[in-house]
C-alpha positions as CSV (number, residue, x, y, z in Angstrom):
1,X,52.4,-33.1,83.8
2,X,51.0,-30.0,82.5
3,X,52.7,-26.5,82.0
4,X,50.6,-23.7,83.3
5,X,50.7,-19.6,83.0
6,X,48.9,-16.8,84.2
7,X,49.1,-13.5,84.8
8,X,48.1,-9.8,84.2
9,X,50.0,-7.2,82.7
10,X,49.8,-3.8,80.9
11,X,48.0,-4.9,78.2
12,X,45.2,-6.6,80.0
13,X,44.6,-4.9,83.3
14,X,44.9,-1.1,84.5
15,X,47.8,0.1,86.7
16,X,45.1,0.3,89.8
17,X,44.6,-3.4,89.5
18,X,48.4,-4.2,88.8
19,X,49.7,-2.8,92.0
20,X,47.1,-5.1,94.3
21,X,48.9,-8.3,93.4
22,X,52.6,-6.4,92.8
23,X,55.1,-8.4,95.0
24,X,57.8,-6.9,96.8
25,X,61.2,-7.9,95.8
26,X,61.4,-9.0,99.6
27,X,58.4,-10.8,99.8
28,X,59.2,-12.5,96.2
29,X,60.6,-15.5,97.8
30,X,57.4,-16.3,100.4
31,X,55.2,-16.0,97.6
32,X,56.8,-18.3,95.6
33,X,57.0,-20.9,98.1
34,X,53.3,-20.5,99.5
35,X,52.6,-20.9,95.4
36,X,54.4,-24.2,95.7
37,X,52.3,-25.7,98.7
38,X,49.1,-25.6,96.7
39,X,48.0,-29.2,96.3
40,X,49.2,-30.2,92.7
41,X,51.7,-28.2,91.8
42,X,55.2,-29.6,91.3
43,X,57.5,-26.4,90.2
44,X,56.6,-23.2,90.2
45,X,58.0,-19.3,89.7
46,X,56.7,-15.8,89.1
47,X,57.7,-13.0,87.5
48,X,56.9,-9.6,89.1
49,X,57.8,-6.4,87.6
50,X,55.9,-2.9,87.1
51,X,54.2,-4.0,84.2
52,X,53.4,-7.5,84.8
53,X,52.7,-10.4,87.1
54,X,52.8,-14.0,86.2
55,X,52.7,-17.1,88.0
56,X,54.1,-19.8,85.7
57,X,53.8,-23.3,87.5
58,X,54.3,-27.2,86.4
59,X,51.0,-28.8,88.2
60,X,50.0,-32.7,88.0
61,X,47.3,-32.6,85.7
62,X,45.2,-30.0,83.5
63,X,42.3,-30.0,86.9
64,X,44.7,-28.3,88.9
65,X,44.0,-24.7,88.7
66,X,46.5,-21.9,89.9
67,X,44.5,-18.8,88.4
68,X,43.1,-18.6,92.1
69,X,46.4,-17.9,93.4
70,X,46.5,-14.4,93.3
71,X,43.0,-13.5,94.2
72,X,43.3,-15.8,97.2
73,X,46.9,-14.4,98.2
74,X,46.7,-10.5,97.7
75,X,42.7,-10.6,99.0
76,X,41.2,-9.4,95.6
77,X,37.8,-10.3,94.6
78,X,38.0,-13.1,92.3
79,X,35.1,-11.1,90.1
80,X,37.3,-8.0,89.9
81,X,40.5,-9.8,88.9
82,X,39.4,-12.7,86.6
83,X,38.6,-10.5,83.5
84,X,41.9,-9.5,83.4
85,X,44.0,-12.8,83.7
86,X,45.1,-14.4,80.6
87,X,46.2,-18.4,81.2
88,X,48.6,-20.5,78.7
89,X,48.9,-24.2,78.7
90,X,51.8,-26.3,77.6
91,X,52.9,-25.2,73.8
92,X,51.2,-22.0,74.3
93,X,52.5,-21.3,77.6
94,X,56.0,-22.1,76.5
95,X,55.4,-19.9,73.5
96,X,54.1,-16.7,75.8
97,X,57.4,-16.9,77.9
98,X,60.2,-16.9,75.1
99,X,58.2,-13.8,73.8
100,X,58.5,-12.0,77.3
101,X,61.6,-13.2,77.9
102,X,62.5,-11.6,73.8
103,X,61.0,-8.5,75.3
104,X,58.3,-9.5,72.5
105,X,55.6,-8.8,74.9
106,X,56.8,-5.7,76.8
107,X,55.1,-1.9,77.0
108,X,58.8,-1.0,75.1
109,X,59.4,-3.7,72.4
110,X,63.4,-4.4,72.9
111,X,63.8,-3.4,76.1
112,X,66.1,-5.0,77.6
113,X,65.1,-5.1,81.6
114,X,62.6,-7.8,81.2
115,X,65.5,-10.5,80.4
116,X,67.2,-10.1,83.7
117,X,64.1,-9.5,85.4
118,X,62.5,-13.1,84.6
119,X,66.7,-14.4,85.4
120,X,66.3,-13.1,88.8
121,X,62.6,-14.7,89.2
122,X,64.1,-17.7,88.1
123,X,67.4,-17.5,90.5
124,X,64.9,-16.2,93.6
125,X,62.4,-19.7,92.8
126,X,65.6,-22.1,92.6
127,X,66.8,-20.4,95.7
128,X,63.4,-21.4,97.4
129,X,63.7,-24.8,96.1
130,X,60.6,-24.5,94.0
131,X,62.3,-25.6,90.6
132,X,63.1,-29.0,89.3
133,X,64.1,-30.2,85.6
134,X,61.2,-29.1,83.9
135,X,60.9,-25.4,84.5
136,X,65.0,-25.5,84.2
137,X,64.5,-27.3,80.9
138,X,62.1,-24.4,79.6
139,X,63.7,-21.9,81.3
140,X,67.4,-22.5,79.7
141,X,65.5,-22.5,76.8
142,X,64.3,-19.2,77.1
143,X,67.1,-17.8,77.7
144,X,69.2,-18.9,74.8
145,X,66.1,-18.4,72.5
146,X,65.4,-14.7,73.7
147,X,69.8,-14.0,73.5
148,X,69.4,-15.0,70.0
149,X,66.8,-12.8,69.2
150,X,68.5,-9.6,70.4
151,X,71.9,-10.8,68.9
152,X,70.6,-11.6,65.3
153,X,68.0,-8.6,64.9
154,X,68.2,-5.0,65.7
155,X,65.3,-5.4,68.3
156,X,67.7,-4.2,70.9
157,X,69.5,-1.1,69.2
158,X,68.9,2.5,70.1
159,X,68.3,0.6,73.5
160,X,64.8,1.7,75.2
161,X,63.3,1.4,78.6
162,X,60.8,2.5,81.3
163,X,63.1,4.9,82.1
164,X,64.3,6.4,79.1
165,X,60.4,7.0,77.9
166,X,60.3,8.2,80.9
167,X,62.5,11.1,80.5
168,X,61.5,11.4,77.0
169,X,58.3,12.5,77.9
170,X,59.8,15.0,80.3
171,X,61.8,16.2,77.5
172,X,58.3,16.9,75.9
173,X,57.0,18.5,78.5
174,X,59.4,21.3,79.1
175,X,60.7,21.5,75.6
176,X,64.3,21.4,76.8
177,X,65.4,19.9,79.9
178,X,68.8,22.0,80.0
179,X,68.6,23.9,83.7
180,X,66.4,21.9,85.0
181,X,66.7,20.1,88.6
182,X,65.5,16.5,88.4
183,X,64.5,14.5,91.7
184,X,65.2,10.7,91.2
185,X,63.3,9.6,94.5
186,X,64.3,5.8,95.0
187,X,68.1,4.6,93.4
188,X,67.6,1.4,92.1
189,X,68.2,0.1,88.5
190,X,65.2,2.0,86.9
191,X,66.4,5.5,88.5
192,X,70.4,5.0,87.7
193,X,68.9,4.0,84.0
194,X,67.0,7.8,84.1
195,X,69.8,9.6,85.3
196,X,72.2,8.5,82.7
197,X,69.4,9.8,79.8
198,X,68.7,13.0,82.1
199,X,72.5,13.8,81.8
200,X,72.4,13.5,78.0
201,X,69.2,15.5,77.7
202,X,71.4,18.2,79.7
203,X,69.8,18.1,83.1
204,X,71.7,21.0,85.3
205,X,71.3,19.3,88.9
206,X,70.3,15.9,90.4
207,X,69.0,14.9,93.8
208,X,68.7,11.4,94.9
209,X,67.4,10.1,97.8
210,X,66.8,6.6,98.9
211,X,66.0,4.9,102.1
212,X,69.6,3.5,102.1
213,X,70.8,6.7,102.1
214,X,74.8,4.6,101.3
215,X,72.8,3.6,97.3
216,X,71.7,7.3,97.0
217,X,75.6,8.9,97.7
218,X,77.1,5.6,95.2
219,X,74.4,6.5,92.1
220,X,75.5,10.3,93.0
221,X,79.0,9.6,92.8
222,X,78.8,8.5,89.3
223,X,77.9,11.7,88.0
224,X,79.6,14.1,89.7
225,X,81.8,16.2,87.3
226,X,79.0,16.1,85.0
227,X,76.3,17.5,86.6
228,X,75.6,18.7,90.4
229,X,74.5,15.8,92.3
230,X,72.7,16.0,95.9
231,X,71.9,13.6,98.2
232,X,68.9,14.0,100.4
233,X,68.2,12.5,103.7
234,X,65.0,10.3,103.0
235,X,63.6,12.2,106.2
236,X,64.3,15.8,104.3
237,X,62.0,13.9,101.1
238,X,59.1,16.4,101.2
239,X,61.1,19.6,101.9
240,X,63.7,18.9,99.2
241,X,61.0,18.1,96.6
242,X,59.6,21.7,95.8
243,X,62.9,22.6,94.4
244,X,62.5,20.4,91.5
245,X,60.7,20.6,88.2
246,X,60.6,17.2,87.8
247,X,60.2,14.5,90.1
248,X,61.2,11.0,89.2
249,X,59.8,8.2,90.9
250,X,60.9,4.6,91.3
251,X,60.4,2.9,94.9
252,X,59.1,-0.2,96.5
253,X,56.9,1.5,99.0
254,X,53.4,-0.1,99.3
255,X,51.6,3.0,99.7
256,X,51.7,6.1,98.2
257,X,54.5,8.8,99.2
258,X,53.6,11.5,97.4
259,X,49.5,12.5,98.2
260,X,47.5,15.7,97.7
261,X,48.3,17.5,101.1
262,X,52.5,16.9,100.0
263,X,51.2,18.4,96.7
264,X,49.5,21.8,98.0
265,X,52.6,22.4,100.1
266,X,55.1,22.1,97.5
267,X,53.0,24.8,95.0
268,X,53.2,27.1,97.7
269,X,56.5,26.5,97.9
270,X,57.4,27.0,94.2
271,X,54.9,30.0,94.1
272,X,52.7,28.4,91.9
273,X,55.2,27.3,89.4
274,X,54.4,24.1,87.7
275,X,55.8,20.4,88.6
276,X,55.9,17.3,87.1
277,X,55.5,13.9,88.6
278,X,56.7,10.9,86.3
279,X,55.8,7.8,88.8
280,X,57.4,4.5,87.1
281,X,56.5,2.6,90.4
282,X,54.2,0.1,91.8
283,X,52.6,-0.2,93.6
284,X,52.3,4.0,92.2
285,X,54.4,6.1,94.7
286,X,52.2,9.5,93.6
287,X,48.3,9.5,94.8
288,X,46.2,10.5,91.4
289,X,44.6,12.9,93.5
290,X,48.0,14.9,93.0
291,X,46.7,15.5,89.5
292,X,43.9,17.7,90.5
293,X,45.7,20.2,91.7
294,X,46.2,23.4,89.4
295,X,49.8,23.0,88.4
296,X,50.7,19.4,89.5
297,X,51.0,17.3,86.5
298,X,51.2,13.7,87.5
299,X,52.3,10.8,84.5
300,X,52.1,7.1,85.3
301,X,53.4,4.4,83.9
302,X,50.2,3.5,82.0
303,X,50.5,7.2,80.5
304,X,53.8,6.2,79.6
305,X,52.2,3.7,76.7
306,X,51.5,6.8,74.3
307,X,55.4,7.5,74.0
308,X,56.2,4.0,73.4
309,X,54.2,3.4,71.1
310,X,56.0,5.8,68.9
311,X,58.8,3.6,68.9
312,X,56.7,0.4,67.6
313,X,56.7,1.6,64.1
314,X,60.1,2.6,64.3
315,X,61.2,-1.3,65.5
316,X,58.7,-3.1,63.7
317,X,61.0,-4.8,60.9
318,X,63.2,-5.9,63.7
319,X,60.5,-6.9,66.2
320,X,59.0,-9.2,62.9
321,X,62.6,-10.7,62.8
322,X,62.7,-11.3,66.3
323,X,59.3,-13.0,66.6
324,X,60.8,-15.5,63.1
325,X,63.8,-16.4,65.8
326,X,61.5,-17.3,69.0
327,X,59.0,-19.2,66.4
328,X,62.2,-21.4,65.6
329,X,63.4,-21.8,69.0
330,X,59.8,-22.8,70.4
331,X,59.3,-25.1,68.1
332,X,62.6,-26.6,68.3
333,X,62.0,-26.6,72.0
334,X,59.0,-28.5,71.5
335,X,60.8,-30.9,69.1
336,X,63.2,-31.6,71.5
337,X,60.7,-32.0,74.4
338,X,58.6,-34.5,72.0
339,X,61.7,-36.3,71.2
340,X,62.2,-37.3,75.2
341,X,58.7,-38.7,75.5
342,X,59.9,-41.8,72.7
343,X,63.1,-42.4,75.5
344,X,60.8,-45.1,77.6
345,X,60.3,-46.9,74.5
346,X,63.9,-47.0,73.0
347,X,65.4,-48.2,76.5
348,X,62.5,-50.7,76.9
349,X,63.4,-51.8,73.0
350,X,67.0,-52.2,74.1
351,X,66.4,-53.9,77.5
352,X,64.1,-56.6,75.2
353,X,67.3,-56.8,73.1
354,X,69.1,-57.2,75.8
355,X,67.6,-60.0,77.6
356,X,67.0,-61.9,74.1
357,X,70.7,-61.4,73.8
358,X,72.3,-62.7,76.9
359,X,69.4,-65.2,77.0
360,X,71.2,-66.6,73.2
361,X,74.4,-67.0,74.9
362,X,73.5,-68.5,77.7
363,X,71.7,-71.2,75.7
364,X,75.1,-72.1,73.8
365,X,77.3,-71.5,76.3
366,X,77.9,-74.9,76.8
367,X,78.7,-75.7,73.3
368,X,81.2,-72.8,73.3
369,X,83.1,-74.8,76.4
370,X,86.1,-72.7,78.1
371,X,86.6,-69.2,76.6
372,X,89.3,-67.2,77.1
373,X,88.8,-63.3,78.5
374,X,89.7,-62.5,74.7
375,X,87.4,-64.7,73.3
376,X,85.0,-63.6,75.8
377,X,84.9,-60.3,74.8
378,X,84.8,-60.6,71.0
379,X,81.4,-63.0,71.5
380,X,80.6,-59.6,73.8
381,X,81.5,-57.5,71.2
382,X,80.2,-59.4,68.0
383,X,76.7,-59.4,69.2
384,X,76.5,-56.3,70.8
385,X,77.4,-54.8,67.4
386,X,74.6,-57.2,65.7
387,X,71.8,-55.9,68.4
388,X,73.1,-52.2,67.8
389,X,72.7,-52.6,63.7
390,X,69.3,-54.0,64.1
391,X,68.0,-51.7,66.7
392,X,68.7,-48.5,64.9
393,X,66.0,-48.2,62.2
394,X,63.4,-48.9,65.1
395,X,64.7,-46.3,67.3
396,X,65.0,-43.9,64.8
397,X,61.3,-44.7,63.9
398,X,60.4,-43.7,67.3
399,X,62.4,-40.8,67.5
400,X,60.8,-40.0,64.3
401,X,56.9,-40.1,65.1
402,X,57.8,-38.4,68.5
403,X,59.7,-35.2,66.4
404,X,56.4,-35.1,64.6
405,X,53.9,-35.4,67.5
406,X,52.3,-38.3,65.5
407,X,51.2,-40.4,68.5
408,X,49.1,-42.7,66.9
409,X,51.8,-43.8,64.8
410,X,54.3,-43.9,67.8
411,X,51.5,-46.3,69.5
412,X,51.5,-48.5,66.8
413,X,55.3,-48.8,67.2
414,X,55.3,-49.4,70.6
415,X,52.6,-52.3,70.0
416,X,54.9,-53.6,66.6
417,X,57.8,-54.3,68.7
418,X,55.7,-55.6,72.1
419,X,57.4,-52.0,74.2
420,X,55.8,-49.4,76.5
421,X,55.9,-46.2,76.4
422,X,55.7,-45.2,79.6
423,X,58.7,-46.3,82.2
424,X,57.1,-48.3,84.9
425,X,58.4,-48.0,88.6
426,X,60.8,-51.2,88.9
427,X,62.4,-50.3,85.1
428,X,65.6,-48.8,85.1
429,X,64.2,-45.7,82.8
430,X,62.2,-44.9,85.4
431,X,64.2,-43.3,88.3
432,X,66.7,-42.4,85.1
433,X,69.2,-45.4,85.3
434,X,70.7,-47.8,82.5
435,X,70.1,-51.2,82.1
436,X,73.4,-53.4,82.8
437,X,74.1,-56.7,81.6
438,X,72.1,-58.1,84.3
439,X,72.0,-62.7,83.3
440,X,75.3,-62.2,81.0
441,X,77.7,-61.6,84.6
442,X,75.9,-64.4,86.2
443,X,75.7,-67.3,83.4
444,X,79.2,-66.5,81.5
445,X,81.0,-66.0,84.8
446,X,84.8,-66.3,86.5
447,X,84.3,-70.1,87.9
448,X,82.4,-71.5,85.1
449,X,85.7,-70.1,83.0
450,X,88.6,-71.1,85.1
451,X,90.7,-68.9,87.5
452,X,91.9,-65.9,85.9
453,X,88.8,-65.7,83.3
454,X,87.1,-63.2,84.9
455,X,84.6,-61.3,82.3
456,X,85.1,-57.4,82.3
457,X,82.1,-55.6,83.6
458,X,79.8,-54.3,80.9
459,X,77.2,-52.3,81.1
460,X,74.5,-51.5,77.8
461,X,74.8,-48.2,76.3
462,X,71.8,-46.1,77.2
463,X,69.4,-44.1,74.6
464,X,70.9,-40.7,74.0
């Protein structure tokens, strides 16, 4: 099995390219599972957010190739998109994930969006039944490894986001954003994130407007008293717009909202007077063709990448700390992970143990005549002890060479001590079952001691 990731994001492809393969929260779930019908692949999710898209996908072997997926799905020349994919395998897959997941790998180092964003990826595919063990495995560990990492550095103080650059940079524009009228077109979680930093930057009025026009009124609610919320009809959107300096949006419409004709209107409108566009969506809810007109001033999220990089210096002690953690936890990961491949061998060591045991008493059993259940079960309990003393170095040498990766030597193990490796169909390790007693039931059994001798079942103690 093989551990595969691809994807683009803001670091290797432009926003125009991003917003072709950008799926819909919606459509999240269909994608996933039309992922999961190509031929070879066992488990599968992606991650889709406005700076990134990645498929990451357990497939049967390292022939089976998923970097096709998006070109083939979304209808985008595989010449085009190719130069901007990047594709992990295994170790560094796992290694690229507990980095995005750390918010190691985003446009705003610490933010903390990107967390919940690959925990609702993850719910969505499990949802769709396109997770088993594996990805659940790595997953879990990602989690735990990228909570450590904001708990034990300050990667996540001062906390940053799309949306508080966002106003930043409006903040820069105008100098002062006390007075002004903000329009947060679209309320989801980036927009409620912007009007809580607009309302410390002293923002005078608010206007939402959503397609569910019942989100827009809730997000207004919560700031009434502090500043003048409106709620505008989503059908009003273009006549409500020219009133505001600043126009913030954040939607999950496919196509533009906001084009050059809108634009002409609303200078006329506002006499001329300039009017920013900050568009944190994509697919981009603005038309660059907006920013050729004299006094539209359009900022996407690309442009946002000049602000954060002012905060990079300012979290780069912390973001060194942070990547420390996630090198600890992928290795342990990988430790852990390397340390299940030597569980074939120890229950195959144990079931030869086994059989070599119960075979031994069956061959005296008839010198040991008529047992009692007590006597029974201290010859049960005397030699299980004796297998259990001699069978822990060797399992701890295989546990060992598997920690260390050392194959070869884990080989020559396996060959020492006559054991496989690899669980075959009809042994017990390989559907995930112990080995029970199996001969010992049969040969040492109620007749053979007398009515009332029955032997209490026992059943071996599996490899932990």
């Amino acid at each position: 099995m093989t551990l595969t990731l691809i994807g683009v994001n803001h670091k290797t492809a432009p926003i125009a390219l991003r917003e072709q393969v950008a799926i819909p929260r919606d459509a999240l779930a269909e994608t996933t599972q039309a992922l999961a019908a190509m031929p070879g692949v066992t488990e599968c999710m992606i991650v889709s957010t406005c700076n990134r898209v990645e498929i990451l996908a357990a497939v049967e072997d390292e022939n089976v190739s998923v970097s096709g997926f998006l070109a083939s799905h979304f209808d985008v020349e595989a010449e085009v998109l190719n130069p901007h994919l990047y594709e992990y395998h295994d170790q560094e897959a796992v290694s690229h994930l507990f980095r995005m997941a750390a918010s190691l790998d985003s446009m705003v180092v610490g933010e903390p969006q990107i967390l919940g964003q690959v925990k609702e990826a993850f719910a969505v595919a499990r949802a769709a039944g396109t997770v088993g063990g594996q990805l659940d495995h790595l997953l879990q560990g990602a989690f735990a490894a990228a909570k450590r990492a904001r708990s034990e550095t300050g990667i996540g103080s001062n906390s940053v986001s799309i949306a508080s650059v966002a106003v930043e940079l409006a903040r820069k524009i105008f100098g002062s954003l006390n007075g002004r009228t903000v329009f947060l077109v679209g309320a989801g979680k980036m927009s409620e994130l912007a009007a809580r930093h607009l309302v410390q930057q002293g923002v005078e009025t608010i206007l939402v407007s959503n397609r569910t026009a019942e989100r827009a009124r809730r997000m207004a609610e919560e700031f009434d008293g502090r500043v003048k919320p409106q709620v505008v009809d989503f059908n009003q959107l273009y006549e409500a717009a020219s009133s505001a300096d600043i126009v913030i949006s954040s939607t999950g419409a496919p196509h533009p909202i906001f084009r050059r004709e809108h634009g002409q209107k609303f200078l006329q409108a506002r006499k001329n007077r300039p009017m920013f566009f900050i568009d944190i969506a994509v697919p981009r809810d603005v038309d660059p063709e907006m920013n050729k007109l004299d006094g539209i001033f359009v900022y996407d999220i690309d442009d946002l990448q000049q602000v954060a990089a002012s905060h990079l210096e300012e979290r780069g002690r912390q973001a060194l700390d942070a990547e420390s953690i996630i090198a600890i936890e992928v290795e342990r990961f990988h430790q852990r992970q390397r340390t299940v491949n030597a569980a074939p061998a120890i229950v195959a060591l144990q079931r030869k143990a086994e059989e070599i045991r119960v075979a031994e008493i069956d061959r005296i059993h008839k010198r040991l005549g008529t047992l009692s259940a007590e006597q029974l079960a201290a010859v049960e309990a005397l030699t299980r002890g004796l297998v259990n003393k001699f069978l822990h170095p060797p399992m701890q040498a295989l546990k060992q060479a598997a920690r260390e990766g050392d194959s070869a030597r884990l080989d020559l193990l396996c060959e020492t001590w006559s054991v496989s490796a690899t669980p075959t169909a009809q042994s017990p390790e390989a559907d995930g079952q112990t080995e029970s007693t199996g001969p010992m039931s049969e040969k040492i059994s109620p007749e053979k001691n007398g009515p009332g001798k029955a032997v209490p079942e026992q059943t071996m103690e599996a490899h932990r």
